[in-house]
C-alpha positions as a Markdown table, in Angstrom:
| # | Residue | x | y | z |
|---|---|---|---|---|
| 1 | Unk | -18.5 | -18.7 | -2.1 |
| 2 | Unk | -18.5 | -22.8 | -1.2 |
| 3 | Unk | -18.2 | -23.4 | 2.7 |
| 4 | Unk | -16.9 | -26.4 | 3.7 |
| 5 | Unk | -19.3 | -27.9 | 6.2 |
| 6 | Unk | -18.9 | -31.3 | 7.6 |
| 7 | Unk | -17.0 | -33.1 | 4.6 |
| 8 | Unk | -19.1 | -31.3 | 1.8 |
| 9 | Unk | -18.9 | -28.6 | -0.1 |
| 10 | Unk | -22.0 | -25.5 | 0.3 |
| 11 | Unk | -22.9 | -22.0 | -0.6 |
| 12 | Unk | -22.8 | -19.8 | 2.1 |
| 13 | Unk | -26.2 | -18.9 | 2.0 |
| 14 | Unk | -26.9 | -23.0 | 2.8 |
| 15 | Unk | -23.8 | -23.4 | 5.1 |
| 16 | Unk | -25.7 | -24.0 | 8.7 |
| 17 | Unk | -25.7 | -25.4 | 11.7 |
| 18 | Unk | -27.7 | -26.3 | 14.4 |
| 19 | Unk | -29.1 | -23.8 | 16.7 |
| 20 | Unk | -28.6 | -26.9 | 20.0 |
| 21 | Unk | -24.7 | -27.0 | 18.9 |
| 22 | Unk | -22.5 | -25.6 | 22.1 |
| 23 | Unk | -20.5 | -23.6 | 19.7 |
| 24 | Unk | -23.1 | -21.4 | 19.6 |
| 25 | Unk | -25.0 | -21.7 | 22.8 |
| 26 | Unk | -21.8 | -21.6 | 24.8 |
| 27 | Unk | -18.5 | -21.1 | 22.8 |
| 28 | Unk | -17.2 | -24.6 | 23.0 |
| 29 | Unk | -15.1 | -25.1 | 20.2 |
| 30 | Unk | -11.5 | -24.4 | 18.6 |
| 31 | Unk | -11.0 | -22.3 | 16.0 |
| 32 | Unk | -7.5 | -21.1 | 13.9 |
| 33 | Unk | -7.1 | -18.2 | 11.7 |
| 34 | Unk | -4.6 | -18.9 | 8.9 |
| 35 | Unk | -3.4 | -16.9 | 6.2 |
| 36 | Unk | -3.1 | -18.0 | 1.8 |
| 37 | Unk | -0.4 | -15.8 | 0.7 |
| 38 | Unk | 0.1 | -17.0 | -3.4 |
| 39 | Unk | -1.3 | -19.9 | -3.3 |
| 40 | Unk | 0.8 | -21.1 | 0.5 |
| 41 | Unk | -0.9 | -21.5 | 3.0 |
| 42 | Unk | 1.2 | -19.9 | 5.5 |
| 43 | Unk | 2.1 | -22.1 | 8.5 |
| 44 | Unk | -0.8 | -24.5 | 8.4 |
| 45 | Unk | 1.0 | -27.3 | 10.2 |
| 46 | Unk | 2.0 | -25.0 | 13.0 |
| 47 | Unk | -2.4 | -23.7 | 13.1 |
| 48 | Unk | -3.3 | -27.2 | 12.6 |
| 49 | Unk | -0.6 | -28.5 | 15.4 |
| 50 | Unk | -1.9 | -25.6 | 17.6 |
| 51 | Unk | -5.8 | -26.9 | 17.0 |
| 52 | Unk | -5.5 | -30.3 | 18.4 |
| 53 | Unk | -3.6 | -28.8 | 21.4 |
| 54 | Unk | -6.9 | -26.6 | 21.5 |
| 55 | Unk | -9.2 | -29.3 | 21.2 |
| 56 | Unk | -7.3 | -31.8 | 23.3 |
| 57 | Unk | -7.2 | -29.0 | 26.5 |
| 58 | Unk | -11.2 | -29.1 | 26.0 |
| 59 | Unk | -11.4 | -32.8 | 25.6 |
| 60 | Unk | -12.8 | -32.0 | 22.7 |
| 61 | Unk | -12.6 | -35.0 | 19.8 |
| 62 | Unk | -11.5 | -33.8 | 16.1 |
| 63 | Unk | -13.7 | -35.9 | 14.2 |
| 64 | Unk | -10.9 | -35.3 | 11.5 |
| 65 | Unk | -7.0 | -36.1 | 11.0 |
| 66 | Unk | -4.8 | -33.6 | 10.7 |
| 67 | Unk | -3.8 | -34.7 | 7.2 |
| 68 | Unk | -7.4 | -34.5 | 6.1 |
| 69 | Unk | -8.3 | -30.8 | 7.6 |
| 70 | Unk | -5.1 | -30.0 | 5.8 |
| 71 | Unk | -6.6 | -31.6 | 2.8 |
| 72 | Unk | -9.6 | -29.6 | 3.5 |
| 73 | Unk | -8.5 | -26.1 | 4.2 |
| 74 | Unk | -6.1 | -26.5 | 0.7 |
| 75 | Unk | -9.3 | -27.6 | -1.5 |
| 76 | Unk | -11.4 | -24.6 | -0.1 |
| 77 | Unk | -9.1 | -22.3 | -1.2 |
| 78 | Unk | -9.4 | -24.1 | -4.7 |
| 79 | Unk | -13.1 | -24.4 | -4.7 |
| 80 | Unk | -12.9 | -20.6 | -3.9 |
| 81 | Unk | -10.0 | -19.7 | -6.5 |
| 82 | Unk | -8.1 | -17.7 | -4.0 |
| 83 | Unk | -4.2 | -17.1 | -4.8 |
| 84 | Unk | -4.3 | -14.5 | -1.0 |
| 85 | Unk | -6.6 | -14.2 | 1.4 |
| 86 | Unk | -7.4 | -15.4 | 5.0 |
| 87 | Unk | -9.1 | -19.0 | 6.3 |
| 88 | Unk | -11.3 | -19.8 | 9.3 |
| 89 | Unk | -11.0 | -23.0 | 10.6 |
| 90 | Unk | -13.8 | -23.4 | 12.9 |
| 91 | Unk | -14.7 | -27.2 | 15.1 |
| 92 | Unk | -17.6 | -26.7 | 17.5 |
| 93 | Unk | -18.8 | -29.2 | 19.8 |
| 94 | Unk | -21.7 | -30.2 | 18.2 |
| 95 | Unk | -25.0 | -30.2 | 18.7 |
| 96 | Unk | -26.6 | -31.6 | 22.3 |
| 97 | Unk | -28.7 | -30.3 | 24.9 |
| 98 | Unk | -29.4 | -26.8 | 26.8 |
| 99 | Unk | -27.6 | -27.9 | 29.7 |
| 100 | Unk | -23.4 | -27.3 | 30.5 |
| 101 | Unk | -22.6 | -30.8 | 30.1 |
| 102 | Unk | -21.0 | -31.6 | 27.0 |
| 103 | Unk | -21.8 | -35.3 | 27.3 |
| 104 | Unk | -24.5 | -36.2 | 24.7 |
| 105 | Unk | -23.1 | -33.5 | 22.2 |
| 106 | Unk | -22.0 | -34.2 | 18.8 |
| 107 | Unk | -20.6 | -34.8 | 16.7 |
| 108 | Unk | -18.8 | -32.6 | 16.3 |
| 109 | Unk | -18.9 | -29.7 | 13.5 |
| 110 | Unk | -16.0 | -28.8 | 11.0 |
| 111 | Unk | -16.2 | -25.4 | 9.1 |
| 112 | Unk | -13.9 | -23.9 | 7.1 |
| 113 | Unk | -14.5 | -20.7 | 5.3 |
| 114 | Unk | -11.7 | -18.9 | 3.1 |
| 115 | Unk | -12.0 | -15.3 | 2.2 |
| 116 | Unk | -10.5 | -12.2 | 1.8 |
| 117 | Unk | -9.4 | -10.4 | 5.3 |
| 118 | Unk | -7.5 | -6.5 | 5.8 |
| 119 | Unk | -7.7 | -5.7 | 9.4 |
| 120 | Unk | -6.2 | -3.0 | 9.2 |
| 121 | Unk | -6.2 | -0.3 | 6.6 |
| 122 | Unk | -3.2 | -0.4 | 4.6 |
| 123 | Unk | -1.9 | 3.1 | 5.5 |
| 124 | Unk | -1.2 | 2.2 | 9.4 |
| 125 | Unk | 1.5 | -0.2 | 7.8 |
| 126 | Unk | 3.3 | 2.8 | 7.0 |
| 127 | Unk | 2.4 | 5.5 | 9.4 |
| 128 | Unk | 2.0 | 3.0 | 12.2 |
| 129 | Unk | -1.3 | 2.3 | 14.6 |
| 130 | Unk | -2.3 | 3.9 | 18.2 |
| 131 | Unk | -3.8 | 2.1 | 20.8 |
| 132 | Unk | -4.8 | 2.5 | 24.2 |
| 133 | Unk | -5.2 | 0.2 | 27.3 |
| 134 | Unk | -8.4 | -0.6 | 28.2 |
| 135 | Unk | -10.3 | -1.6 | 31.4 |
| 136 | Unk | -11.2 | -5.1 | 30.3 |
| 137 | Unk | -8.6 | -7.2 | 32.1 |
| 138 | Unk | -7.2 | -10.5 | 30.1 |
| 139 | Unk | -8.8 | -13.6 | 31.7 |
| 140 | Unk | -6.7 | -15.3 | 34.3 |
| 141 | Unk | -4.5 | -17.9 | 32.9 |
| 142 | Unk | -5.7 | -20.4 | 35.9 |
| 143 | Unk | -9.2 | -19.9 | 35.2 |
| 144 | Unk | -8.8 | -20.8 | 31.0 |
| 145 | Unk | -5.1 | -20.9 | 29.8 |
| 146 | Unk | -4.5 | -18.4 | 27.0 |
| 147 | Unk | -3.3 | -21.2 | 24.8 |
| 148 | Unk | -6.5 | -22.7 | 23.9 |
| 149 | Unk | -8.0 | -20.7 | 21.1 |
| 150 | Unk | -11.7 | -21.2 | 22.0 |
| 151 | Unk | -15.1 | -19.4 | 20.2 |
| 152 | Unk | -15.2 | -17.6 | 23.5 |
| 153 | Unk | -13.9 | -13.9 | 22.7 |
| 154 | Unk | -16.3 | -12.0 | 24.9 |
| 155 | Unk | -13.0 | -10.6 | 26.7 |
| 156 | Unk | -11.1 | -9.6 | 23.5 |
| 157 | Unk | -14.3 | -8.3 | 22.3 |
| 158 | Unk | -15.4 | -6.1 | 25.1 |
| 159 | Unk | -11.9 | -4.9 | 25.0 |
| 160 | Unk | -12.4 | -4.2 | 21.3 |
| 161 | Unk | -15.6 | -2.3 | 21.9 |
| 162 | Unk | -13.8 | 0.2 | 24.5 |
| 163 | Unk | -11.1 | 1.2 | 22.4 |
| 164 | Unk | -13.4 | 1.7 | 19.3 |
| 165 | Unk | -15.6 | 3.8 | 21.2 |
| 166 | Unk | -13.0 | 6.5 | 22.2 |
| 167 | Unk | -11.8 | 6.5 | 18.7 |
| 168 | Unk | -9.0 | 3.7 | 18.7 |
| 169 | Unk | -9.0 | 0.5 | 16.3 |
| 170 | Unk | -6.8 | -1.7 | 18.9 |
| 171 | Unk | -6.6 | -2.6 | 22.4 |
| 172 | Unk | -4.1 | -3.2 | 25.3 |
| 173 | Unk | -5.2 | -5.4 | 27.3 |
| 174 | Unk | -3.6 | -5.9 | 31.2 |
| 175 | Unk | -4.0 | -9.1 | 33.6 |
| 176 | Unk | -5.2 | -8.7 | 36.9 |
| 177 | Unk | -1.0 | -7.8 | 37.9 |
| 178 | Unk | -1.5 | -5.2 | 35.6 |
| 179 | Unk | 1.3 | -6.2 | 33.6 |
| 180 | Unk | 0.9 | -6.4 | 29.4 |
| 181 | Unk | -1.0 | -9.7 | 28.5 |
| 182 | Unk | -1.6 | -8.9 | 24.6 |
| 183 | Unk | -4.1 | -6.5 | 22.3 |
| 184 | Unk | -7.4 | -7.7 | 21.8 |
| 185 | Unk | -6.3 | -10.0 | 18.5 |
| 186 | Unk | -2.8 | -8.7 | 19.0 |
| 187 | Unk | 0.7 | -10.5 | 20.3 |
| 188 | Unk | 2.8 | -7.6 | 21.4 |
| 189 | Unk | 7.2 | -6.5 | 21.2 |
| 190 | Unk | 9.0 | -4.0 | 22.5 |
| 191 | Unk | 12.4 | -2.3 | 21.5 |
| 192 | Unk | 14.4 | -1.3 | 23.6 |
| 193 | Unk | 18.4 | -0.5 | 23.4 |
| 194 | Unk | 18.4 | -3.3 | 20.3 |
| 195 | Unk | 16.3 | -5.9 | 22.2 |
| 196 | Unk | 13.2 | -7.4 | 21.7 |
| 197 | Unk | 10.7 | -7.9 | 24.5 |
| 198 | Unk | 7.4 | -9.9 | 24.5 |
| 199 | Unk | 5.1 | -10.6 | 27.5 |
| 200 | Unk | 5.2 | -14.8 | 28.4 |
| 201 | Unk | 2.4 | -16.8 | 28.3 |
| 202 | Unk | 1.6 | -16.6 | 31.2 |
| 203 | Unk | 0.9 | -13.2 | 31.4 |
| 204 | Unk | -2.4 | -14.3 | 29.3 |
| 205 | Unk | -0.8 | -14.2 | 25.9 |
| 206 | Unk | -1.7 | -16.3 | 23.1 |
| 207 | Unk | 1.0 | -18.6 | 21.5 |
| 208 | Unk | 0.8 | -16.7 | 18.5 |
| 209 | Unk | 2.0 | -18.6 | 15.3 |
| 210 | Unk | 3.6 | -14.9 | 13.9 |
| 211 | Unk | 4.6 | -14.7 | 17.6 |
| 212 | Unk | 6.6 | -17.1 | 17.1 |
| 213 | Unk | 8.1 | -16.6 | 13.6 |
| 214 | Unk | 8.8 | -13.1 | 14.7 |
| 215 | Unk | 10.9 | -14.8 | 17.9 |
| 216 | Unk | 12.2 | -16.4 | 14.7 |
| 217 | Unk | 13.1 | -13.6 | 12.4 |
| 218 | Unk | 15.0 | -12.2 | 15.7 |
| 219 | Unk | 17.4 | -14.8 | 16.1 |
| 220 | Unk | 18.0 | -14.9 | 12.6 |
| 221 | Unk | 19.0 | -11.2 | 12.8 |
| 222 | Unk | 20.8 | -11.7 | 15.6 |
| 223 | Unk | 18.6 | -9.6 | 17.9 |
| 224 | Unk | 18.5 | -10.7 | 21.2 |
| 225 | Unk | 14.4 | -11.6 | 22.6 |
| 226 | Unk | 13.5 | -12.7 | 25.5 |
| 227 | Unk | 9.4 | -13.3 | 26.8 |
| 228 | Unk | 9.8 | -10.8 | 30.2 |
| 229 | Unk | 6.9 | -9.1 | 32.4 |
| 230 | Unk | 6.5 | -6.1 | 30.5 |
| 231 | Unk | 4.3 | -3.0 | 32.0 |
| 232 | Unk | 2.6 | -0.2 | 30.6 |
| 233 | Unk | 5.5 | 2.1 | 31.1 |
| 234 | Unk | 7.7 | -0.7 | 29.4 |
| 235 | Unk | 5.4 | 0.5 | 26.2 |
| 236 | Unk | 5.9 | 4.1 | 26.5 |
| 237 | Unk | 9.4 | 4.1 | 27.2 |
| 238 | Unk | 10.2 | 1.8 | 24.3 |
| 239 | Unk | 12.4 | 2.3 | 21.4 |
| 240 | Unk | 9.5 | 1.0 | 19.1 |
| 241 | Unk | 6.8 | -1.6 | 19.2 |
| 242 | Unk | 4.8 | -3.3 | 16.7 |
| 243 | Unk | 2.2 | -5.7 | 17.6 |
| 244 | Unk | 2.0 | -9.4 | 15.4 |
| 245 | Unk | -1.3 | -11.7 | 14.1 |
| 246 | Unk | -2.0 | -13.6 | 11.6 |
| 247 | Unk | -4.5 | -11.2 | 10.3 |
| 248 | Unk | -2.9 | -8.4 | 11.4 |
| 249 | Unk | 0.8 | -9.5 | 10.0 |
| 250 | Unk | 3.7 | -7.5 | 11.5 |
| 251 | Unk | 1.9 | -3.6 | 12.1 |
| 252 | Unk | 4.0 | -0.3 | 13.9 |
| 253 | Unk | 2.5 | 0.7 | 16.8 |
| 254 | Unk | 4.1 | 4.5 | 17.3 |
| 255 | Unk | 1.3 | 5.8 | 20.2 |
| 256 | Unk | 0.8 | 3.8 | 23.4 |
| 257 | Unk | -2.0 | 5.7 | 25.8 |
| 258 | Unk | -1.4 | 9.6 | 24.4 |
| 259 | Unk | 2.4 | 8.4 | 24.8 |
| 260 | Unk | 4.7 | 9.0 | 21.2 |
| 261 | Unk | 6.3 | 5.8 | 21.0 |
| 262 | Unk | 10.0 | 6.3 | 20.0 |
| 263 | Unk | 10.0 | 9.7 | 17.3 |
| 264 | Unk | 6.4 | 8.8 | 16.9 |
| 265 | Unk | 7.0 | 6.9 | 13.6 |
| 266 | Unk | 7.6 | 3.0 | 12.5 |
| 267 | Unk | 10.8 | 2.3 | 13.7 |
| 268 | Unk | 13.4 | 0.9 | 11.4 |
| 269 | Unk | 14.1 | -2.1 | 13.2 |
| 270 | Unk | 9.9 | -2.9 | 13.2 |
| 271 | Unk | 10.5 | -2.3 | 9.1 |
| 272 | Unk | 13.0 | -4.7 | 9.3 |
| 273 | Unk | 10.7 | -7.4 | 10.4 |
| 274 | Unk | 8.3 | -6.4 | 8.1 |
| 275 | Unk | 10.6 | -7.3 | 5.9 |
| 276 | Unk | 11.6 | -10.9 | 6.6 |
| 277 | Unk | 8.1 | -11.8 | 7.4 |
| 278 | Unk | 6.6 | -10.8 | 4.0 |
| 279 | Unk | 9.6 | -12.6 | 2.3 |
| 280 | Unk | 8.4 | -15.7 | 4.7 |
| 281 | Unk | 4.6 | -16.0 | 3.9 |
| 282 | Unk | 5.2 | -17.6 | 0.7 |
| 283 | Unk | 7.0 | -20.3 | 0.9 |
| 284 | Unk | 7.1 | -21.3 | 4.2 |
| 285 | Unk | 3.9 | -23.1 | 4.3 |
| 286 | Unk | 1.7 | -25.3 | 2.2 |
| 287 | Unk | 1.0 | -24.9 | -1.4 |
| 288 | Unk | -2.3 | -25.5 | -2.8 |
C-alpha cells in the first residue's frame, strides 16, 4: 500500500509523522471520508468543498489547493489499483510545541490513505441494523459546531464503545434537549405517513455529504423532507428509518431501543433509496 504523505508517495510501514504534530497530541485537524465506487470518486468536490469549510472554521491553512488534493486523492487510488473502496483524507496541524497554542505549528500535514472499508456486514443491508441510544450526549453545537469534521471523535467514540458493549454495532446519540442529534458515524431519517424527517444541524448533526444526496433522492421522488426536532419516540413510532454515511451508504434500521421499527423489517420506501443511491455512486463524482 503507498500513503500519500506530504506530496510523496510511501509504504505504510514508512508513512509517519511527528509525535509534536497537534493532530495527534490534541486532535487539531480536518479529515473527510470519501468513497471510490468503479473507478468515481463519489462526491469529492462536495468532501473537498466541506474540508476547507473545516479547515477555515479552525483557522487552519490547507497547505494545498483544492485542485491539487483532488489530484492527489485520484492518483492514490491509482498508485493503489483500486476500482472500489473507501479514502481518508486527513490535514493535521502540524507539528509545534506541547502547549494549546497553535501558533508556531506546522506546517501543516496532508495524508491520504485509500483502502478497502465494509462497516457494516453485508447481511444488515437486507435484514436491517438495531441500535440503541446511549448515554454519551452529542457535543453542544455552541461549544464546537457539528459541521467541522475534526480528529476529535472522543464523543462518537465513547458513544461507540457503550453500544458495542451491550451487544449493539450503532449508536443514537441525544443533545443535551434530548432530542436526536445523529448515530455515532451515522446521519439519521425517519418515515412517517410518506415523509421524510431528519434532525437539523443544529441538533448536532453533521452536514453529511449522503445526507444530503438522500435530501436529494427525496425530491427527485417526490417525497416531501424536511430537517425537524425529532425525539426518541419520533424513532419508534416511525414508519421506517434508515440511517446514511459515506461508509455506511444508505443501511435499514428496523429496531430503535427494544422498539420494532415499522413490521420490524427494511421498509420499502428505505429500499427505494437504496436504490437511487447505488445507481448515483458511479457517476456522480470524479473519475480516476
Amino acid at each position: 500500500m503507498k500513503i500519500f504523505l506530504n506530496g510523496e508517495f510511501v509504504d505504510k510501514e514508512n508513512a509517519k509523522i511527528s509525535v509534536f504534530d497537534h493532530g495527534l497530541l490534541y486532535g487539531d485537524g480536518v479529515f473527510e471520508g470519501i468513497r471510490l465506487y468503479d473507478r468515481c470518486v463519489f462526491k469529492l468536490n462536495d468532501h473537498l468543498e466541506r474540508l476547507a469549510y473545516s479547515a477555515k472554521a479552525l483557522l487552519l491553512e490547507l497547505p494545498m489547493s483544492s485542485e491539487a488534493l483532488s489530484d492527489a486523492v485520484c492518483e492514490t487510488c491509482r498508485m493503489n489499483e483500486l476500482t472500489n473502496g473507501y479514502i481518508r483524507l486527513v490535514v493535521t496541524r502540524g507539528a509545534g510545541h506541547l502547549g494549546l497554542n497553535p501558533e508556531g505549528c506546522g506546517p501543516a500535514s496532508v495524508i491520504i490513505i485509500a483502502d478497502k472499508i465494509q462497516l457494516y456486514p453485508e447481511e444488515l443491508y437486507e435484514t436491517g441494523l438495531k441500535i440503541i441510544t446511549v448515554a454519551s450526549r452529542r457535543i453542544n453545537s455552541a461549544a464546537l459546531p457539528p459541521a467541522v469534521k475534526s480528529l476529535n471523535y472522543l464523543n462518537n467514540i465513547l458513544a461507540k464503545i457503550e453500544a458495542k458493549r451491550v451487544g449493539f454495532q450503532e449508536a443514537l446519540m441525544l443533545n443535551d434537549k434530548g432530542e436526536i442529534a445523529e448515530c455515532t458515524g451515522d446521519n439519521v431519517f425517519v418515515l412517517q405517513k410518506g415523509r421524510l424527517f431528519t434532525p437539523p444541524l443544529d441538533a448536532g448533526s453533521l452536514r453529511g455529504i449522503t445526507r444530503g444526496v438522500v435530501m436529494d433522492i427525496a425530491n427527485e421522488l417526490g417525497i416531501p423532507c424536511s430537517e425537524q426536532a425529532l425525539t426518541r419516540y419520533d424513532l419508534w413510532t416511525a414508519d421506517e428509518c434508515f440511517l446514511t454515511g459515506t461508509a455506511a451508504e444508505v443501511i435499514p434500521c428496523v429496531e430503535v431501543d427494544h422498539r420494532m421499527v415499522g413490521e420490524g423489517k427494511p421498509g420499502s420506501l428505505t429500499k427505494r433509496f437504496i436504490d437511487v443511491f447505488r445507481s448515483k455512486v458511479s457517476v456522480e463524482g470524479v473519475k480516476i
